[in-house]
N, C-alpha and C positions, 0 to 999 in steps of 0.2 A: 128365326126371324123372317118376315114374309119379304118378299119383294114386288114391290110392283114399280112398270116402267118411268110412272113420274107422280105430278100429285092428283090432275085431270083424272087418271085411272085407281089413283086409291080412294079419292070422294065419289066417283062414280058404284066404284065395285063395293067399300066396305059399308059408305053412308053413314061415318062413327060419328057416335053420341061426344065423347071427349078428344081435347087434343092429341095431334098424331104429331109424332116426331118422325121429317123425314132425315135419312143421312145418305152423304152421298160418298162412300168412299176411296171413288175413283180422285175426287177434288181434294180430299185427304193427302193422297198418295203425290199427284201432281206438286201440291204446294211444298212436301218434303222434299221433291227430287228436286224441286225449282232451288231451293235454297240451299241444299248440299251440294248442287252443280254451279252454283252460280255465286254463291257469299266465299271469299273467299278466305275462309276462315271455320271457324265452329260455331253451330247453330245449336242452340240448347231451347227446348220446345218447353214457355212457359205454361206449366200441368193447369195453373188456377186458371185458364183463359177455357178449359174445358178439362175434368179431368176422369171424362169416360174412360174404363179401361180400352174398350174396343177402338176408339181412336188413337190411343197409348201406342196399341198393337200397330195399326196400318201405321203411324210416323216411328218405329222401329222397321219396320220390313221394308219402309220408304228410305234409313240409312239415316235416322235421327237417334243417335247411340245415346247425346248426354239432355239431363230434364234437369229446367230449374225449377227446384221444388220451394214452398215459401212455408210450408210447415210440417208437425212429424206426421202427421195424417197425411200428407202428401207424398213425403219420404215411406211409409210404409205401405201408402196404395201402389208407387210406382214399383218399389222393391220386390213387392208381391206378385206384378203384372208383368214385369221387365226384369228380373234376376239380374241379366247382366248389363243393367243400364246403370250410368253414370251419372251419380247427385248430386247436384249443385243447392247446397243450402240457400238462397239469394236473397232469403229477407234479413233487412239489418236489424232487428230486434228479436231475440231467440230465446225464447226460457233456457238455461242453462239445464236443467234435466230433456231438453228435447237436444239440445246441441251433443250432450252425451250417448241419448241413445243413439244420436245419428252416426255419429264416430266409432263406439263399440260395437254397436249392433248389425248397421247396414254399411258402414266402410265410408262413410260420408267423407272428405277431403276438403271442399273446396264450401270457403262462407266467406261471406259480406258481413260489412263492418259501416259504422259511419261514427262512431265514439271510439275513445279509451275504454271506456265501461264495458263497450259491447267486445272489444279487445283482447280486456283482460276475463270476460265472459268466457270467451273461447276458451283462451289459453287454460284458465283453469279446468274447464269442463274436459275437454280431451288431457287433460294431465300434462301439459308441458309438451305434448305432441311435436315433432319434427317433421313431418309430411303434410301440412298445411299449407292450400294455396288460401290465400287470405286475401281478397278482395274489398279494396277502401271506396267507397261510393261516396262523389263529390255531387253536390247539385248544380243542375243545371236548371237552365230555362224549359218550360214548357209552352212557350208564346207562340209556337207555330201548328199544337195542337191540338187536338176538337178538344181531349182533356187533358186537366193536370193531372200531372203527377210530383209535381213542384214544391207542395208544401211540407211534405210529411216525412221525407227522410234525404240525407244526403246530408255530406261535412259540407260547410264555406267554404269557399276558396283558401281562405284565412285561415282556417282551422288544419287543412289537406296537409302540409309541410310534417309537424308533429306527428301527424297519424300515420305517415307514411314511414316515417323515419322509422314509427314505432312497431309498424306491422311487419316492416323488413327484416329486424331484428329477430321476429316471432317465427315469420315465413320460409316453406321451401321454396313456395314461388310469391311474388306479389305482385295484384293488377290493380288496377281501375277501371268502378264502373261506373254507370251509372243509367239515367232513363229521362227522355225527352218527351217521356209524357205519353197517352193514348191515341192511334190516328193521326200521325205525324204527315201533316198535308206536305210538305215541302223537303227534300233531303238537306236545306241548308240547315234544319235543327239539328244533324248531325256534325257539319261543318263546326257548327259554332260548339255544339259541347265540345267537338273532340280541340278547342281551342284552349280551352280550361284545362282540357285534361295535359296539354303541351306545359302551361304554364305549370302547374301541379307537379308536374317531373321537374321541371327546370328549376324549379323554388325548393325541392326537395333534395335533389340530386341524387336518388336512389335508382337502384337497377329494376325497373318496370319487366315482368315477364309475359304478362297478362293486358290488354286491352281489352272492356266488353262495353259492349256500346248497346245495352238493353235491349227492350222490345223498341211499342212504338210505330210498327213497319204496317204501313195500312191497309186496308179491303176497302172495294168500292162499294157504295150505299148512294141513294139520289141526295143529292146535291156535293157529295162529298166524291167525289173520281179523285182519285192522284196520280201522278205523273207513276211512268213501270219502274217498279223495283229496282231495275236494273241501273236505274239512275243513280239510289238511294244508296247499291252499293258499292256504284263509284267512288259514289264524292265518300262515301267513309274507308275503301281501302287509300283511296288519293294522299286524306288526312292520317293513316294509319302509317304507310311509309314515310311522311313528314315527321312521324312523333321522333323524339330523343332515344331511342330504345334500342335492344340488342338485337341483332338477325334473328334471332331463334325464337324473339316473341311469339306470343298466340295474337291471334285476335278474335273475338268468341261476340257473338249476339244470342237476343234470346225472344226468338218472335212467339207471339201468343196467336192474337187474333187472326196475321197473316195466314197461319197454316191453318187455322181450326174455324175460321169464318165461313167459308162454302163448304164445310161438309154437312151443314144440319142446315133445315129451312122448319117450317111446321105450319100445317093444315091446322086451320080453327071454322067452328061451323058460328054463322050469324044468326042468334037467338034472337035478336029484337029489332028493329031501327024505327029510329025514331027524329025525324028530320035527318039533317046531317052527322046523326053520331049512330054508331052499330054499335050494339052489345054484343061481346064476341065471349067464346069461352074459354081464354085463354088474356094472361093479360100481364098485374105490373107483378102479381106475386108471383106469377111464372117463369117462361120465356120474355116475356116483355118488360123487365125492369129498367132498363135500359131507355125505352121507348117511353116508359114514363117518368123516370125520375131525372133523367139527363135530353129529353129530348131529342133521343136519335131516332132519324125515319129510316126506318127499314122497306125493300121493294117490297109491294104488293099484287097481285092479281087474285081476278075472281076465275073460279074455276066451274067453268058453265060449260057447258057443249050443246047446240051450237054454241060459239063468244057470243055476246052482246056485242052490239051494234051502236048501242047507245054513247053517246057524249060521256069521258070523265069528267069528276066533281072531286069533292076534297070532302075528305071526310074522316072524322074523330073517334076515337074507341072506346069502350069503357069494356073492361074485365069484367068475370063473371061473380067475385064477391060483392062484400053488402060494405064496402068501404072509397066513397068520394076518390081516395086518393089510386085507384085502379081506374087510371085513364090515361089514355096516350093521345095525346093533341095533336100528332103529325104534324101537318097535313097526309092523308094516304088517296091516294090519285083511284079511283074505282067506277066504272062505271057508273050513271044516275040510276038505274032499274037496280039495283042492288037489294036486296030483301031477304029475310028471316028465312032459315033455310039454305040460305047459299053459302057455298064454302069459299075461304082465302087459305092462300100462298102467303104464308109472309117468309121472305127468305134470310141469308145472311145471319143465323141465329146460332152458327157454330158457337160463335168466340161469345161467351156469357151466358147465352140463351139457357141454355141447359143446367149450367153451371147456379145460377143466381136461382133456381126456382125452391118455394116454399110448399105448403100444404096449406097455406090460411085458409079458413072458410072450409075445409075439409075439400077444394077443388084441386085436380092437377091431374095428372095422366103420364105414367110412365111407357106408353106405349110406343112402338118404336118401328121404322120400316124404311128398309132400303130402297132407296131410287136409282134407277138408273141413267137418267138423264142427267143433263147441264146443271149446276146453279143458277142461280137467276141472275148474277153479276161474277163475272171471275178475271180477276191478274195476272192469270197464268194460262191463256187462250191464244198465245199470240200475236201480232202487233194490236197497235192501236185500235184497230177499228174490229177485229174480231173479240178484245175486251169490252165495247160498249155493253151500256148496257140491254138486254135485249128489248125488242121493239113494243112488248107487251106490259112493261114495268115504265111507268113514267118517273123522268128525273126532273128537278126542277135548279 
């Protein structure tokens, strides 16, 4: 794999026809040690948020032993890549033939639940198994952010009492989890879940051994900054010692985005413009689904030498297939002189980027190249003011 010092020098040097993926895996490394020195608890690196082997590797070497895995393609890339890593089944809906091989095959342990069905799912699939940590996922609110994750899985409050009682039964150990949703702007979304989750012991009255308190945990993007980590994982150990529960509990998160957001950005060259929109080659069936289906602006720079000089403008994208719906509306902040030919930075494309891309249109580009420089926005820089974002990236 080639290296060059950032992206200025691989649009310079290579002048690629298709998109490049850069990765950075020093920001890799950073966001693993930030979270196993500092959560004070266990960090399980959710794989669907990117599930490159080679960032698998640097968040193992970085001291990220346990992965929540949400399917058996997941459980077998990881098992394959990490031998001796730790899998967490975390989706609550499981084919019973995938729950078995997880159990027989790769030593799987530890699954979410949010039914009886999916319950007795398990129970049968492992055989009546005794070393199951069985985790009951209650819902909570998503209201504090950018997405939900609100509607789809997770018991009621109302329902939690039975399934608890019932999992305990089942359980070597038993927790509660759950998820506050994607880009979690505020740490009171964990305050208030882990409020539910008080009540949910108290109404059940079983021995809780496990607390996870999901993903959720944010990266900065323009317009979206949040408050540091370090806030987020106050207020949830604050709430974590408040819970009803034994000394010896765990308490376990499972960041996705957090760790895997600033290690990829990706160079795309501008094939056309035309007023205020660029046709770039790279776009919603790629790296960019994100940016077009849910509206998230990712940082931008043009990558010129000398810069331009000229005034930004706001400007729209369209992908390189032959379908309307390959467009990102931004706003992306770029210089006015911007023209066919010129190459962009878009950064922040760890967490989904990679993961989400298709082949529609026969376009896409598995090409790939290490950088050695910064992110274009990082949480893990030191105070406040060396997180901004840099001077060349506009936020709005």
């Amino acid at each position: 794999m080639h290296t060059h010092h950032n992206a200025l020098g691989l649009a310079s040097a290579l002048r690629p026809v298709q998109p490049v993926t850069l990765i950075r895996p020093l920001a890799a490394r950073r966001a693993a040690r930030f979270f196993v020195e500092k959560f004070l608890g266990r960090s399980l690196y959710a794989v669907k948020a990117n599930p490159s082997p080679d960032l698998l590797k640097e968040l193992w070497d970085s001291g990220i032993t346990h992965y929540d895995v949400a399917s058996i393609a997941e459980v077998r890339l990881v098992a394959e890549t990490l031998p001796d890593a730790v899998l967490c089944f975390m989706h609550p809906v499981k084919a019973e033939e995938a729950i078995a091989e997880a159990y027989l095959r790769y030593g799987v342990r530890t699954f979410s639940l949010d039914t009886m069905e999916e319950l007795e799912k398990i129970v049968t699939a492992t055989g009546g198994a005794t070393d199951l940590n069985l985790l009951v996922r209650i819902r909570v609110s998503s209201d504090h952010s950018k997405l939900s994750l609100a509607a789809k899985f997770g018991a009621e409050p109302d329902e939690m009492k039975a399934l608890l009682i019932a999992a305990r039964q089942a359980a070597d150990a038993l927790g509660i989890c759950f998820h506050v949703g994607s880009q979690a702007m505020t740490p009171a979304a964990y305050a208030e879940a882990m409020e539910r989750v008080r009540a949910a012991i108290v109404a059940a009255a079983v021995t809780v051994d496990i607390v996870d308190v999901g993903g959720g945990f944010p990266s900065s993007y323009p317009g979206m900054e949040p408050p540091p980590l370090t806030l987020y994982f106050e207020t949830i150990h604050r709430a974590f010692e408040d819970l009803p529960i034994s000394y010896s509990a765990e308490l376990w998160c499972e960041p996705g985005r957090a760790l895997c957001a600033e290690y990829a950005s990706l160079v795309v060259r501008v094939e056309k413009r035309r007023g205020d929109t660029l046709y770039i080659n790279d776009g919603a069936y790629g790296a960019l689904f994100d940016a077009a289906h849910v509206g998230w602006r990712f940082p931008v720079k043009l990558l010129r030498e000398p810069e331009s000089e000229v005034r930004d403008m706001a400007f729209s994208f369209y992908g390189p297939t032959c379908d309307d719906l390959d467009h990102m509306a931004g706003p992306f902040l770029l210089p006015a002189d911007v023209k066919a030919g010129d190459y962009l930075e878009i950064g922040m494309l760890g967490a989904y980027g990679c993961a989400m891309r298709t082949r529609f249109n026969g376009f896409g580009s598995d090409l790939t190249v290490v950088a050695e420089d910064e992110p274009m926005a990082s949480l893990y820089l030191g105070d406040a003011e060396e997180r901004a974002v840099p001077s060349n990236v506009v936020t709005l």
